[in-house]
C-alpha angles and dihedrals in degrees: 000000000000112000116237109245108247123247121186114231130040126339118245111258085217094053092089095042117102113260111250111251083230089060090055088054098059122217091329101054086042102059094033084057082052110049113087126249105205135043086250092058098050121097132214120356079085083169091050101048093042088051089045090046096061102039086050090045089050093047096043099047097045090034106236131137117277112247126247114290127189126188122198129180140103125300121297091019085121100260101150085036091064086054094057100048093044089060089045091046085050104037096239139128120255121218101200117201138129139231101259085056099061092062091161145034088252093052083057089050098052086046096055099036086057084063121116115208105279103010125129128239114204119209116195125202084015086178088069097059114135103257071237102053089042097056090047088054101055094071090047092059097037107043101004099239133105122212120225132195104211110198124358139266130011086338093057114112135199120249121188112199123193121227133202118253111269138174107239107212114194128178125188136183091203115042096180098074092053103113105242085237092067101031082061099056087063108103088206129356125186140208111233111228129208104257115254120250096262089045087057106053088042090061093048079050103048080044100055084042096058088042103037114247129146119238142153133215088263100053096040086053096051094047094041092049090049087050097083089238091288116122089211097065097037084064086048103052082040090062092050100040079051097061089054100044080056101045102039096022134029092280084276125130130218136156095274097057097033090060089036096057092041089055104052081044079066091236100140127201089281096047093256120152116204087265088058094051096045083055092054094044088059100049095046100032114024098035091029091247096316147229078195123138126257092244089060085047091048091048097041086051092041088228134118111285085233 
């Protein structure tokens, strides 16, 4: 049996506590064990999730195919979250990619022939879908069908194949690249918000609920308004507010160490890392406010201009 390694001074409250099975999964584990999985257990977008309610509960009591969502907004919003609870809500299986990963027509046809009648298929980063790939898409959401060209030349021949019927669910950070073709072929799509300051402390809550921290109002507050009103942040800063509360404190969090261990993490009241506030410093000291282009702030930051 392996020895424990000795460390002078007091011994973590947390060291004879079973390890999560989220913590053995890493990230991943850990923010697939947070996202909600029904319409009740999904906080904040309370228009969005009235509107998707009715439109699941329709298709799933008279049986037909969900129509065509897409989601835009900026990163963390719950996107992909949304996905996931859509294809809960209607019983169906969700196939999960994005749009750099179907790089060819025949990458799209493996896609939609791996469809079961009714099933949704998610597209990430929609926007960055091949022109190819697009056009051949367009058949697919509207008929049903795909067409295939089988051999080249004068000899190739044209194959239709019939689909099921599936619900595409797309999701964008950046909506104005979306071509308006394809933009046009969505039944409803929908503008993330930031998520409001209760609905933010609610989500840090419901977190340190499902993984077992300890945490008051207080603390929940200070970590959720520092979060920039994204919930993915606001997991991210939890975790790392957690492993100081259980090094320095009893595992608990309050409001002290909550705003301590935020500061030395350099997150400011706003939610500014050190980047963001070099970036602000730029713009107001060094080019009087702007306006100045983003290849002058790049350069003055010594960072990529993206």
């Amino acid at each position: 049996m392996a020895r424990k390694k000795h460390i002078d001074g007091p011994a973590p409250v947390a060291e004879a506590r079973e390890v999560a099975p989220v913590e053995r999964g890493g990230e991943k584990a850990w923010q697939a064990a947070l996202r909600p999985r029904t319409f009740d257990e999904y906080i904040g977008q309370r228009d969005l999730i009235d509107n998707l309610r009715i439109s699941v509960r329709a298709a799933r009591e008279h049986g037909w195919p969900l129509d065509h969502f897409l989601f835009a907004g900026p990163p963390g919003l719950g996107k992909t979250t949304l996905a996931h609870v859509i294809a809960e809500e209607l019983g169906v299986n969700l196939h999960v990619t994005s749009g750099p990963a179907i790089d060819h027509k025949g990458m799209l046809a493996s896609l939609l022939t791996s469809l079961g009648e009714r099933d949704a298929l998610f597209i990430d980063e929609i926007h960055r879908l091949a022109p190819v790939v697009e056009e051949n898409l367009y058949p697919a959401m509207e008929d049903f069908k795909f067409d295939l060209f089988i051999g080249d030349g004068p000899h190739a021949k044209a194959v239709t194949m019939q689909l099921p019927r599936f619900t595409l669910l797309g999701a964008t950070t950046r909506m104005g690249l979306l071509s308006a073709p394809l933009l046009d072929r969505f039944g409803f799509h929908w503008q993330l918000r930031y998520y409001e300051q209760a609905d933010m402390t609610a989500i840090v809550k419901r977190s340190a609920a499902i993984t077992g921290i300890h945490i008051d109002e207080a603390g929940a507050h200070e970590i959720a308004r520092r979060s920039r009103g994204t919930p993915r942040i606001a997991n991210r800063l939890l975790r790392r507010v957690r492993d100081f509360a259980a090094v320095e404190r009893d595992g608990r969090i309050d409001v002290d160490i909550a705003a301590s261990a935020l500061d030395r993490l350099a997150v400011d009241h706003a939610g500014l890392d050190a980047l963001d506030r070099a970036y602000l410093s730029v713009i107001c000291e060094r080019f009087d406010g702007g306006p100045v282009g983003v290849e002058a702030v790049a350069a003055s930051l010594s960072e990529e201009r993206g």
